[in-house]
N, CA, C and O atoms as a CHARMM CRD file, in Angstrom:
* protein
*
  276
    1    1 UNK  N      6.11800 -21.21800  -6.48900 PROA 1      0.00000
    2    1 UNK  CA     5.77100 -20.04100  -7.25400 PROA 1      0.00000
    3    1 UNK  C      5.11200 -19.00900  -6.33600 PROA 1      0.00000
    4    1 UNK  O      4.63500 -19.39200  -5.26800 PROA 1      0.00000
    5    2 UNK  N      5.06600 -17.86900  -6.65300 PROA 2      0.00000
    6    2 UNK  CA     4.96000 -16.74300  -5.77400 PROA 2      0.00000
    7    2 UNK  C      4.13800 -15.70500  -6.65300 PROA 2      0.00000
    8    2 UNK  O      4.81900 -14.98900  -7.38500 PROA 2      0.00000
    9    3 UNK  N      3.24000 -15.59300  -6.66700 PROA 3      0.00000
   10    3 UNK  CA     2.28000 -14.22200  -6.97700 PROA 3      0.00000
   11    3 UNK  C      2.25300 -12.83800  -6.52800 PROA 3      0.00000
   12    3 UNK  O      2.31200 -12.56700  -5.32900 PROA 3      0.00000
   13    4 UNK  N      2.17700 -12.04100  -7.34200 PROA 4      0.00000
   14    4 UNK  CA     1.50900 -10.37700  -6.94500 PROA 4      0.00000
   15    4 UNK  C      0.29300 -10.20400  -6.50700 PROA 4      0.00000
   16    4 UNK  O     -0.65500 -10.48000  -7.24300 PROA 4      0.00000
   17    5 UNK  N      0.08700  -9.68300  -5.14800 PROA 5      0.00000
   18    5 UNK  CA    -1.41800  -9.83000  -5.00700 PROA 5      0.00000
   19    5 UNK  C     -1.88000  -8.34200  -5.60100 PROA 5      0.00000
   20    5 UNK  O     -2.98700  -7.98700  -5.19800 PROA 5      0.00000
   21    6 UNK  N     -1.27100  -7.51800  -6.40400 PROA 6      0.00000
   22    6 UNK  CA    -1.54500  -6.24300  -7.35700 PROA 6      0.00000
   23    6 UNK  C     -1.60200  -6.60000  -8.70500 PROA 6      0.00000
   24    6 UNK  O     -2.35600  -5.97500  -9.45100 PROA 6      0.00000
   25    7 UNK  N     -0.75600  -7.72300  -9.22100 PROA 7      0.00000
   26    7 UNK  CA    -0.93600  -7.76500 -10.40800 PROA 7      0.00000
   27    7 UNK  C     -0.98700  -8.81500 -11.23600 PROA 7      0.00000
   28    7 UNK  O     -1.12200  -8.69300 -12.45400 PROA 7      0.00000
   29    8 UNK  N     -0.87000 -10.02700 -10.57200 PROA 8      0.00000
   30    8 UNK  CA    -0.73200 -11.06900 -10.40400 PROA 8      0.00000
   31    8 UNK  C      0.37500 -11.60500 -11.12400 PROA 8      0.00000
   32    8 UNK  O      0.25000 -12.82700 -11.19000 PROA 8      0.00000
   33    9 UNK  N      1.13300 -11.30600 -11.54100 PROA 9      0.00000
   34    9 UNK  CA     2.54500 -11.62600 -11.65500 PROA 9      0.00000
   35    9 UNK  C      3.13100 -12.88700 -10.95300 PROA 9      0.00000
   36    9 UNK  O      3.05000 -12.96500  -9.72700 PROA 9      0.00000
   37   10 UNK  N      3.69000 -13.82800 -11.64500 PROA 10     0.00000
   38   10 UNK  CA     4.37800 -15.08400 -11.04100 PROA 10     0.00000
   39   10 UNK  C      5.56900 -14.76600 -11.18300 PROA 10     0.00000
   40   10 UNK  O      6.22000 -14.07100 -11.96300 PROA 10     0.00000
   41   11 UNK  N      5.77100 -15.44400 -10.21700 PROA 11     0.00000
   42   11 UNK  CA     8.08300 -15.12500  -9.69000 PROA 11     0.00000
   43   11 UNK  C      8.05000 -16.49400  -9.29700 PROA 11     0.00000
   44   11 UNK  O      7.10800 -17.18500  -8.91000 PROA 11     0.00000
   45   12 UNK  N      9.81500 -16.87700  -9.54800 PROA 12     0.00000
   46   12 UNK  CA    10.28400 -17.64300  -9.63900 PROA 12     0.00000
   47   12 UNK  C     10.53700 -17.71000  -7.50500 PROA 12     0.00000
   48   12 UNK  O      9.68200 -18.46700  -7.04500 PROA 12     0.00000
   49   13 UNK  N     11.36100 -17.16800  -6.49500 PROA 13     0.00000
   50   13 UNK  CA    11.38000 -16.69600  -5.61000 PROA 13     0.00000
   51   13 UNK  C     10.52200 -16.04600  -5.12400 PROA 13     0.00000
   52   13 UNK  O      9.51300 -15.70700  -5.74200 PROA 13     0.00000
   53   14 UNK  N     10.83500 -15.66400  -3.57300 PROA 14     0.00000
   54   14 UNK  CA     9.80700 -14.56600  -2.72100 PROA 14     0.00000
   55   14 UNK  C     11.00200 -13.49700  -2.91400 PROA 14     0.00000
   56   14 UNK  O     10.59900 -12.34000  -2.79600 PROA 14     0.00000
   57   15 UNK  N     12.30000 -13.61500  -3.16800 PROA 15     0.00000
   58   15 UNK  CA    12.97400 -12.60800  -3.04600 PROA 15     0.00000
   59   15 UNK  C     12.64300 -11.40400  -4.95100 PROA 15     0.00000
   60   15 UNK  O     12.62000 -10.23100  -5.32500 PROA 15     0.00000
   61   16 UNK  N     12.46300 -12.88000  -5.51800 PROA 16     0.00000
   62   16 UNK  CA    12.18700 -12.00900  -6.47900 PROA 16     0.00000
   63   16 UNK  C     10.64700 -11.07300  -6.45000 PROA 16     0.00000
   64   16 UNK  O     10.44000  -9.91900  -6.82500 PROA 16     0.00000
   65   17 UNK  N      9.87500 -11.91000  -5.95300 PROA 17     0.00000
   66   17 UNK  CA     8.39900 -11.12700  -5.46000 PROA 17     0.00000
   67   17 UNK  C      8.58400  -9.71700  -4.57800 PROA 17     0.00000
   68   17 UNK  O      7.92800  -8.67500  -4.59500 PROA 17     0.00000
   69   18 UNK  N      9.45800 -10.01900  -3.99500 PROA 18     0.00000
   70   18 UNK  CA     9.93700  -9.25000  -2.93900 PROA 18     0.00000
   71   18 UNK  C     10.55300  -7.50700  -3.78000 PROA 18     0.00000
   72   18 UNK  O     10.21500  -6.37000  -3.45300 PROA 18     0.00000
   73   19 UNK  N     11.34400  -7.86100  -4.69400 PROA 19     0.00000
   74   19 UNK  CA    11.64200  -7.01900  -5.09800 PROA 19     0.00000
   75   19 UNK  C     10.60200  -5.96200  -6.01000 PROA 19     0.00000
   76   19 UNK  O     10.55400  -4.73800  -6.13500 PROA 19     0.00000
   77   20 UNK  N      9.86300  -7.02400  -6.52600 PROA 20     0.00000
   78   20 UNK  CA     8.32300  -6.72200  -7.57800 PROA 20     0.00000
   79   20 UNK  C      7.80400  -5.69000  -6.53900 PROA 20     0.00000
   80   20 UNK  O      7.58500  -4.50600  -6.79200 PROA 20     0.00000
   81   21 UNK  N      7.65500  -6.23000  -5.46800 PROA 21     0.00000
   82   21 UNK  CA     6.41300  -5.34600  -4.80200 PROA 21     0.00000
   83   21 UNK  C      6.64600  -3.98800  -4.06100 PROA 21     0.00000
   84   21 UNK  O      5.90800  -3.11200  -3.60800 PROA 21     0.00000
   85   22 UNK  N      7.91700  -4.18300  -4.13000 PROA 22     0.00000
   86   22 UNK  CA     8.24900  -2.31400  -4.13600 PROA 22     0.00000
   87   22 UNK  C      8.15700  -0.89900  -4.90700 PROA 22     0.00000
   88   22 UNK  O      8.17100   0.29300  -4.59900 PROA 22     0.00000
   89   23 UNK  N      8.02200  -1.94700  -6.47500 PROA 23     0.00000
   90   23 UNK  CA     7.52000  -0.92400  -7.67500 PROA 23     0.00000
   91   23 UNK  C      5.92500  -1.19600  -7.71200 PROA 23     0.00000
   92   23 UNK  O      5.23300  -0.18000  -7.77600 PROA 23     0.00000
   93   24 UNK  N      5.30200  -2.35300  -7.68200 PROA 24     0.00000
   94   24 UNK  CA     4.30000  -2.44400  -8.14500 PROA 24     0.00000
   95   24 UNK  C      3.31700  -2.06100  -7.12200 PROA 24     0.00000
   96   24 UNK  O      2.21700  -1.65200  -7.49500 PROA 24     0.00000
   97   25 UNK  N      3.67400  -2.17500  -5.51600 PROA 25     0.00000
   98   25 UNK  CA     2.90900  -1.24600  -4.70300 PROA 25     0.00000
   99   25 UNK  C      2.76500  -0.15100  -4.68000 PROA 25     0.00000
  100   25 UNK  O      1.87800   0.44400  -4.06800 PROA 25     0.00000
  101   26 UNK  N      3.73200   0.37800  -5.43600 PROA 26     0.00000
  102   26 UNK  CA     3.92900   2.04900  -5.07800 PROA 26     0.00000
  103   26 UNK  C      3.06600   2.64100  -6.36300 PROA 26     0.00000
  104   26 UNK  O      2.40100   3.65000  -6.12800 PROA 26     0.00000
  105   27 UNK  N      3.02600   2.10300  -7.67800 PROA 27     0.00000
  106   27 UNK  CA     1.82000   2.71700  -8.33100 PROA 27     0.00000
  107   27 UNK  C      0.63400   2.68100  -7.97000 PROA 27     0.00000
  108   27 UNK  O      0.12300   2.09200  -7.01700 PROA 27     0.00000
  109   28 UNK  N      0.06200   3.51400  -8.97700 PROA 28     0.00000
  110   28 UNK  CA    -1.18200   4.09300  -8.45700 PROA 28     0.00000
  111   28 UNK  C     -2.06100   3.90100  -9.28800 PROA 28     0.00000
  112   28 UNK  O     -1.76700   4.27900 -10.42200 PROA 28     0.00000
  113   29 UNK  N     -3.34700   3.31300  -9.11600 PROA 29     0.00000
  114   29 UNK  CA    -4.85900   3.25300  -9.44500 PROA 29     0.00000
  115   29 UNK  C     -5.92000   4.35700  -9.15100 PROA 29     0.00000
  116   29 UNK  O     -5.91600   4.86400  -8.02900 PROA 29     0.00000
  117   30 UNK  N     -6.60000   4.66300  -9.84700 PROA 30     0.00000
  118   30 UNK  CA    -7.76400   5.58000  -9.51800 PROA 30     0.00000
  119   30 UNK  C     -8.66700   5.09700  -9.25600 PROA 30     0.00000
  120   30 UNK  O     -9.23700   4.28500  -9.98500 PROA 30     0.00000
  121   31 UNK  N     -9.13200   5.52800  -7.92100 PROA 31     0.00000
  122   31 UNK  CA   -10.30300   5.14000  -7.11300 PROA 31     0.00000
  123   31 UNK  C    -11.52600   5.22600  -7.70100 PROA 31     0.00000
  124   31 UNK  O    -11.87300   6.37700  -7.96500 PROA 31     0.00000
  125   32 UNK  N    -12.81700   3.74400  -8.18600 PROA 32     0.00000
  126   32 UNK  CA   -13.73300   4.38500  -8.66300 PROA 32     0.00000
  127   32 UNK  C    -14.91200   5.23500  -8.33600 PROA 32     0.00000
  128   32 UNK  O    -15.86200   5.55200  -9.05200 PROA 32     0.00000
  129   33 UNK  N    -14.64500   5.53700  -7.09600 PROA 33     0.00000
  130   33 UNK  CA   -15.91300   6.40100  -5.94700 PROA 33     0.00000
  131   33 UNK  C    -15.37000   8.10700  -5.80100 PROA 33     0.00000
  132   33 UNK  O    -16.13000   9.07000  -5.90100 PROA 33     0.00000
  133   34 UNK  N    -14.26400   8.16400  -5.61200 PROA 34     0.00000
  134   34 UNK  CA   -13.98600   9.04300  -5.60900 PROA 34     0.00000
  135   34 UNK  C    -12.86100   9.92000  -6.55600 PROA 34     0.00000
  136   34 UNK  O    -12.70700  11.10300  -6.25300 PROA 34     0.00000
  137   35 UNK  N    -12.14000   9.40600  -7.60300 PROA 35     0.00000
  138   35 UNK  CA   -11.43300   9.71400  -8.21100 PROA 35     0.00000
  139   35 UNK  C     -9.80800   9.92000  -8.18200 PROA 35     0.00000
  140   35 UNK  O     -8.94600   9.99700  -9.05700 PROA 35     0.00000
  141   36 UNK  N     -9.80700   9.96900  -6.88100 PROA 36     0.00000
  142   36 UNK  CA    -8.33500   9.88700  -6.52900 PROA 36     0.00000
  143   36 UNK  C     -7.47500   8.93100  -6.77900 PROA 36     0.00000
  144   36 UNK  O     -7.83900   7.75500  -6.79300 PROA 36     0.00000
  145   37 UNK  N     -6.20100   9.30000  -7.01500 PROA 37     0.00000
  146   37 UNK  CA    -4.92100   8.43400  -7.15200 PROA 37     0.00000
  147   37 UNK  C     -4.09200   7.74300  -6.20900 PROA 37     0.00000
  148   37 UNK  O     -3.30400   8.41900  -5.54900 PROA 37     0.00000
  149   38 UNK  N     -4.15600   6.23300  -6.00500 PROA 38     0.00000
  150   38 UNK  CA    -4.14100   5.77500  -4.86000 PROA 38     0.00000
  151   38 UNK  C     -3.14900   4.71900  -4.51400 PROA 38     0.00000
  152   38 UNK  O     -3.40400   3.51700  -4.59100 PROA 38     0.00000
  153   39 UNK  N     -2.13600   5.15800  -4.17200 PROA 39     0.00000
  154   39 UNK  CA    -0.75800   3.77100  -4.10200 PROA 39     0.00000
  155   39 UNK  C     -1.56600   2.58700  -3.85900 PROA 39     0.00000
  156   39 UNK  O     -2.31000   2.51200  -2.88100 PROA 39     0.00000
  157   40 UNK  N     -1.41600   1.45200  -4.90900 PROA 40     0.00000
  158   40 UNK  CA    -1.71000   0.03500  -4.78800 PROA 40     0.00000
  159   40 UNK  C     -1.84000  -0.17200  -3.51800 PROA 40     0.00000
  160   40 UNK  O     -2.88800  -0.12600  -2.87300 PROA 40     0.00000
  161   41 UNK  N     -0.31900  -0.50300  -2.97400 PROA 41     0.00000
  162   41 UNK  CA    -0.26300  -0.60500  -1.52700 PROA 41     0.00000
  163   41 UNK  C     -1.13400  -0.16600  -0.26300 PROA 41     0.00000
  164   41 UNK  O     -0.83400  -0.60700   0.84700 PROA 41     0.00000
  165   42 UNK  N     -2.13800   0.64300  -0.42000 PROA 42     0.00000
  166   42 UNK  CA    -2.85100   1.74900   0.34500 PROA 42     0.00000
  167   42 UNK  C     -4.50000   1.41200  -0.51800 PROA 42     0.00000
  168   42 UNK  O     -5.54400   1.57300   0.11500 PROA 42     0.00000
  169   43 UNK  N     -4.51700   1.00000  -1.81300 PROA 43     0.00000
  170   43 UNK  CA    -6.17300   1.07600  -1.66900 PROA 43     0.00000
  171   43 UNK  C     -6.87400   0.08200  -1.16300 PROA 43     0.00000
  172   43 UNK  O     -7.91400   0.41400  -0.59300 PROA 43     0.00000
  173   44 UNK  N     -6.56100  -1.26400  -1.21000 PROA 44     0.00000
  174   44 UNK  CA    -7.71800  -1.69800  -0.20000 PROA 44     0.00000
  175   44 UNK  C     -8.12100  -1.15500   0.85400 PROA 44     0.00000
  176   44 UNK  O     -9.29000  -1.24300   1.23100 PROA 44     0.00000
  177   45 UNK  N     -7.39000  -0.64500   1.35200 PROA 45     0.00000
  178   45 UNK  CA    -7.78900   0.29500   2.99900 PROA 45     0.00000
  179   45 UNK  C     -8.42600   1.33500   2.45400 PROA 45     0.00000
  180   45 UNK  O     -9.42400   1.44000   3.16700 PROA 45     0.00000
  181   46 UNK  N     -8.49700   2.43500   1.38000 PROA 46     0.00000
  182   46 UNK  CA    -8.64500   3.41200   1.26800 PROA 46     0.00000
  183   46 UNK  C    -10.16700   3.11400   0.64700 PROA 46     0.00000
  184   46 UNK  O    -10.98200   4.01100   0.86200 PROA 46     0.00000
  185   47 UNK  N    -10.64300   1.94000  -0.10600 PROA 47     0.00000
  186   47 UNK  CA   -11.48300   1.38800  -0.58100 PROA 47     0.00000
  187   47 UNK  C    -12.61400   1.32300   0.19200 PROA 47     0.00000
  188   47 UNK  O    -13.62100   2.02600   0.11100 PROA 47     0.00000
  189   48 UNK  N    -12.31700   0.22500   1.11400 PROA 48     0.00000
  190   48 UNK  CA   -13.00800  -0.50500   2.45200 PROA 48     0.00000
  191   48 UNK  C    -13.44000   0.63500   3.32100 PROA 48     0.00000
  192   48 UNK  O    -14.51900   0.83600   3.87800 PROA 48     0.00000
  193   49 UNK  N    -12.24400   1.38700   3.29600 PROA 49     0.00000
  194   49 UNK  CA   -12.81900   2.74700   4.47500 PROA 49     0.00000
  195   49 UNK  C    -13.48000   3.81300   4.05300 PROA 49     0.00000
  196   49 UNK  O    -13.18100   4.89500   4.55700 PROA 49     0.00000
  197   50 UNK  N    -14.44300   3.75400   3.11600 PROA 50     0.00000
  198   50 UNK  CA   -15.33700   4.89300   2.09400 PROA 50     0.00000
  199   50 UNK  C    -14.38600   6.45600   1.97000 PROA 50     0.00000
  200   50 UNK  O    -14.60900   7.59100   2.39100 PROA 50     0.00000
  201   51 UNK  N    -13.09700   5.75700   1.06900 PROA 51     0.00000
  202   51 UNK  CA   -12.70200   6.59600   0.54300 PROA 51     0.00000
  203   51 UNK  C    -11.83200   7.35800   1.62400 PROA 51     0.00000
  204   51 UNK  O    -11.77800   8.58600   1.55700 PROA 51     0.00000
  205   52 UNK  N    -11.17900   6.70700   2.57700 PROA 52     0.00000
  206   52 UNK  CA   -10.40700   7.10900   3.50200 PROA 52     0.00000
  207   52 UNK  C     -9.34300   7.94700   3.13300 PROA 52     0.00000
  208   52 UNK  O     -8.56800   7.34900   2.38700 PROA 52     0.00000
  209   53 UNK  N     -8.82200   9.75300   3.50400 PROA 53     0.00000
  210   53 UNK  CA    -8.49700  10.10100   2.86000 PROA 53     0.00000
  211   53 UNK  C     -6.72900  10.10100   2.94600 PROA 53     0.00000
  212   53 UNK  O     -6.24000  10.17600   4.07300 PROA 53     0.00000
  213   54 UNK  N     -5.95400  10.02900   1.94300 PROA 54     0.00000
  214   54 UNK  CA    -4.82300   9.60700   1.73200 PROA 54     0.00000
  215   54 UNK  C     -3.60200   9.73000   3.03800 PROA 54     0.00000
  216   54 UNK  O     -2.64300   8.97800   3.21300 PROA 54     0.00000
  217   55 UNK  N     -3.93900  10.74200   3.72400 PROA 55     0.00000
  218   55 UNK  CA    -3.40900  11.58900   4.92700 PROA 55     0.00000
  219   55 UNK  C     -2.68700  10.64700   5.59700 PROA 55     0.00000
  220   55 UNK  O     -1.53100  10.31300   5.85400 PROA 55     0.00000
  221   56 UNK  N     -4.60500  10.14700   5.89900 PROA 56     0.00000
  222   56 UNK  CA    -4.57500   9.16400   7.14800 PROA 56     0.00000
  223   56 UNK  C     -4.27500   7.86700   7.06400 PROA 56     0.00000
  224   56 UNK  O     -4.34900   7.14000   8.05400 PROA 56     0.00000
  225   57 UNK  N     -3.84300   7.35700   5.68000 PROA 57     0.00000
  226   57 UNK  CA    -3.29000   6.12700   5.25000 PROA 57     0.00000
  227   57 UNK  C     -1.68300   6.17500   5.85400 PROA 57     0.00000
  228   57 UNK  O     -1.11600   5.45200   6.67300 PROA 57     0.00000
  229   58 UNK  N     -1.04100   7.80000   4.78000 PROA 58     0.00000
  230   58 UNK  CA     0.22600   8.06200   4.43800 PROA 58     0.00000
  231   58 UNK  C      0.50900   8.27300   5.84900 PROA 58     0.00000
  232   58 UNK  O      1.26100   7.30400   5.95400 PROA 58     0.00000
  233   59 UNK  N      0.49800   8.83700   7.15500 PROA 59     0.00000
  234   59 UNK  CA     0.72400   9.36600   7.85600 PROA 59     0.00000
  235   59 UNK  C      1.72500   8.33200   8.95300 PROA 59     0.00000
  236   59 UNK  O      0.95900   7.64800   9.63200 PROA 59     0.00000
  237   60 UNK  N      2.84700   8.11800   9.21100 PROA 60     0.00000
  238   60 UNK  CA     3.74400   7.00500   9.64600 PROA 60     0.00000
  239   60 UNK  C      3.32300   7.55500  11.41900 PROA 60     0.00000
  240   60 UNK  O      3.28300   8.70000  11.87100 PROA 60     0.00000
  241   61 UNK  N      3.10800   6.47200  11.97800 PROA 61     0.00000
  242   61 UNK  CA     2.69500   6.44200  13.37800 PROA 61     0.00000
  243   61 UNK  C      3.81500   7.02400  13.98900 PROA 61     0.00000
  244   61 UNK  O      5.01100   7.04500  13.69800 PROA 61     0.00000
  245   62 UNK  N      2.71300   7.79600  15.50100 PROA 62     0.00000
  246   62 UNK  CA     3.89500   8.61000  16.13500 PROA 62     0.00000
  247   62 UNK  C      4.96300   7.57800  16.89400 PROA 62     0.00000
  248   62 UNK  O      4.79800   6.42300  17.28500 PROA 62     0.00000
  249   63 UNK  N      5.75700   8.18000  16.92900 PROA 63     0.00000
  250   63 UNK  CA     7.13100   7.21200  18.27900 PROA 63     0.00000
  251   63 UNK  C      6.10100   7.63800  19.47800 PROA 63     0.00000
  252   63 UNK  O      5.09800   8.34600  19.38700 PROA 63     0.00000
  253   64 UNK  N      6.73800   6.89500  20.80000 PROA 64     0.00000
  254   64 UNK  CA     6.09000   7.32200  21.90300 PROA 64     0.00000
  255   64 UNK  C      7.15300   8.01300  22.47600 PROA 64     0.00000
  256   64 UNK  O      8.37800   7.93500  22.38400 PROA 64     0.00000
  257   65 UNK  N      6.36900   8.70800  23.09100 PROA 65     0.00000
  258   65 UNK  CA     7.89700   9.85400  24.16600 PROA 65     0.00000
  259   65 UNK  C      8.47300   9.30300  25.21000 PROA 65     0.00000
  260   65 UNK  O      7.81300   8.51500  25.88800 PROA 65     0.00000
  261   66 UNK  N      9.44200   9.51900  25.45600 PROA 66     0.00000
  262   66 UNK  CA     9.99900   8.87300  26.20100 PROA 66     0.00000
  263   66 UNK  C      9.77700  10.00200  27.29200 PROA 66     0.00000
  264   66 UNK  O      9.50000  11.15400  26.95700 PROA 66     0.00000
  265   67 UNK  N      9.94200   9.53300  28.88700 PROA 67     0.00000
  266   67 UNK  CA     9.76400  10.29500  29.94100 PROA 67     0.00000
  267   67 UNK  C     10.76100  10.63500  30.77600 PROA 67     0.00000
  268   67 UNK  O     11.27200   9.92000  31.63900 PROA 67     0.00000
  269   68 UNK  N     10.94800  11.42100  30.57900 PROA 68     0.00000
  270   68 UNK  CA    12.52300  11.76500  31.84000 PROA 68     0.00000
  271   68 UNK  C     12.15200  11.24200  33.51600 PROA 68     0.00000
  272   68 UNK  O     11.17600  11.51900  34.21300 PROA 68     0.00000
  273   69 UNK  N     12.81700  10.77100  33.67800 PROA 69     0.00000
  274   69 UNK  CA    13.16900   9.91200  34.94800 PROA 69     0.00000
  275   69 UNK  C     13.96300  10.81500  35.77300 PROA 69     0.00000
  276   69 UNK  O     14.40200  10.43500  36.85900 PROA 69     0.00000
């Protein structure tokens, strides 16, 4: 058996978990410190980090440059 660690939901599979946690991460909870709306997926971090602001969660890391040779 396989749990939601958002909602705790039991699945039969990880594939079925798997599929769960693409909807159920992506909703959103309101933060109780600061009020904001906060993809599941993203508030423990946003929590832990006094309200870390969404930016710097959302923000997908740079590539590195490559160097001409």
């Amino acid at each position: 058996m396989f749990r939601c660690a958002f909602c705790s939901e039991i699945f039969r599979s990880d594939v079925e978990l798997g599929e769960h946690l693409m909807l159920c991460g992506n909703k959103t909870d309101q933060c109780p410190y600061c009020y904001q709306y906060i993809r599941r997926s993203h508030f423990t971090y946003h929590y832990e980090n006094n309200c870390a602001p969404v930016e710097d969660i959302e923000t997908p890391p740079q590539r590195p440059k490559h160097q001409a040779m």
